[in-house]
C-alpha positions, 0 to 999 in steps of 0.5 A: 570686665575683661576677667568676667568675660574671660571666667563666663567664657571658661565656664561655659566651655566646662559645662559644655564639657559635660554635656558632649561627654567626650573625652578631654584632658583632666584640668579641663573640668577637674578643680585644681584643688583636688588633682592637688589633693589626690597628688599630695595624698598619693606621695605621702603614702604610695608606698605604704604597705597597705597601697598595693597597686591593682588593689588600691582605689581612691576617689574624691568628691567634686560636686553633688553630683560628679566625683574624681577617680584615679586610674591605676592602669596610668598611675606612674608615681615614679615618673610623678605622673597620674591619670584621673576620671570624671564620673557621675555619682547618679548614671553611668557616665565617666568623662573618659570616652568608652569608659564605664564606672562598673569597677566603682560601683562602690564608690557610688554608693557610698557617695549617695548613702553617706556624707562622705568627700573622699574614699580610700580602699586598701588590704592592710595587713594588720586588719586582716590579721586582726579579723582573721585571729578573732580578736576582740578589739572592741575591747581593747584598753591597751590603745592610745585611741580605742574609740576608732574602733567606734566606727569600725566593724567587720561585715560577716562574708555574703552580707557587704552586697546587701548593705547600704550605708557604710561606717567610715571605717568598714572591712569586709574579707570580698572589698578589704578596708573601706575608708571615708571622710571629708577629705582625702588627708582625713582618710589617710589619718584614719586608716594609718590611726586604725593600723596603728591601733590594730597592730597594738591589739594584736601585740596585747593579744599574743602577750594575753595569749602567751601568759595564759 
């Protein structure tokens, strides 16, 4: 009896949380599953070259209708420490007083148009190169796994605004590469598949190229 009353107790301290909308600590009303989530996600590719810091953005779902974001401003992997925030997927609300999800804007959108738990946006060179050369990936019979190129496309400039739902794997030349999926593990796997890919069909490229 002690442990339930100990449980309602926190419980509803959390959603009292939620109400006041001011600011507290992230373990006050961020599962603990996914501060872990974020954390390992963030040591296994902090330093990939496609994690380019002020561009890097990553957040996940918490619940229908909240979803955590890292804050690049405090986010120190050095000394293995990370600042995250609380938003609302429906108003303009974050956890942290005075802030405002106008910088996340995408996120929420993606949240409410698709099924997605996880989001990465990152700048690998490689897709950039693969646009940018015109290559016809689409194509491609070189490749270990060409079907990721099945949820991959590439918006022509001026279009990413006026679209509403997003392929797991969308790049657009104003955002760069758009990732999601069901957890953060997932997302990592399909954008490192996606660079893997990308670098090959390049490779096939120059040689076509070279021959002709």
């Amino acid at each position: 009896m002690d442990k339930i009353n100990k449980f309602l107790v926190r419980y509803v301290k959390n959603i009292s949380l939620l109400g006041t909308r001011k600011s507290k600590t992230i373990n006050s009303v961020i599962s603990k599953n996914i501060q872990d989530e974020i954390q390992q996600s963030l040591n296994a590719i902090a330093f990939r070259d496609f994690v380019i810091r002020d561009l890097f953005e990553i957040s996940v779902r918490q619940s229908a209708n909240h979803f955590v974001a890292l804050n690049n401003n405090t986010w120190d992997q050095f000394q293995d420490r990370i600042n995250l925030d609380l938003f609302s997927i429906h108003s303009n609300w974050s956890l942290e007083e005075g802030r405002r999800s106008a910088d996340l804007v995408l996120h929420k959108r993606i949240y409410q148009n698709t099924e997605a738990n996880a989001i990465v946006i990152c700048h690998p060179l490689a897709i950039y190169e693969l646009v940018l050369k015109e290559i016809e990936f689409q194509n491609a019979a070189c490749l270990p796994n060409s079907k990721i190129f099945d949820e991959f496309i590439v918006l022509p400039e001026g279009q990413f605004e006026t679209l509403d739902k997003l392929t797991r794997l969308t790049f657009s030349l104003e955002k760069g590469l758009i990732s999601w999926e069901k957890n953060l593990f997932e997302v990592i796997n399909q954008i490192e598949l996606l660079i893997f890919c990308a670098k090959l069909a390049i490779i096939n490229n120059d040689a076509v190229n070279k021959r002709s």
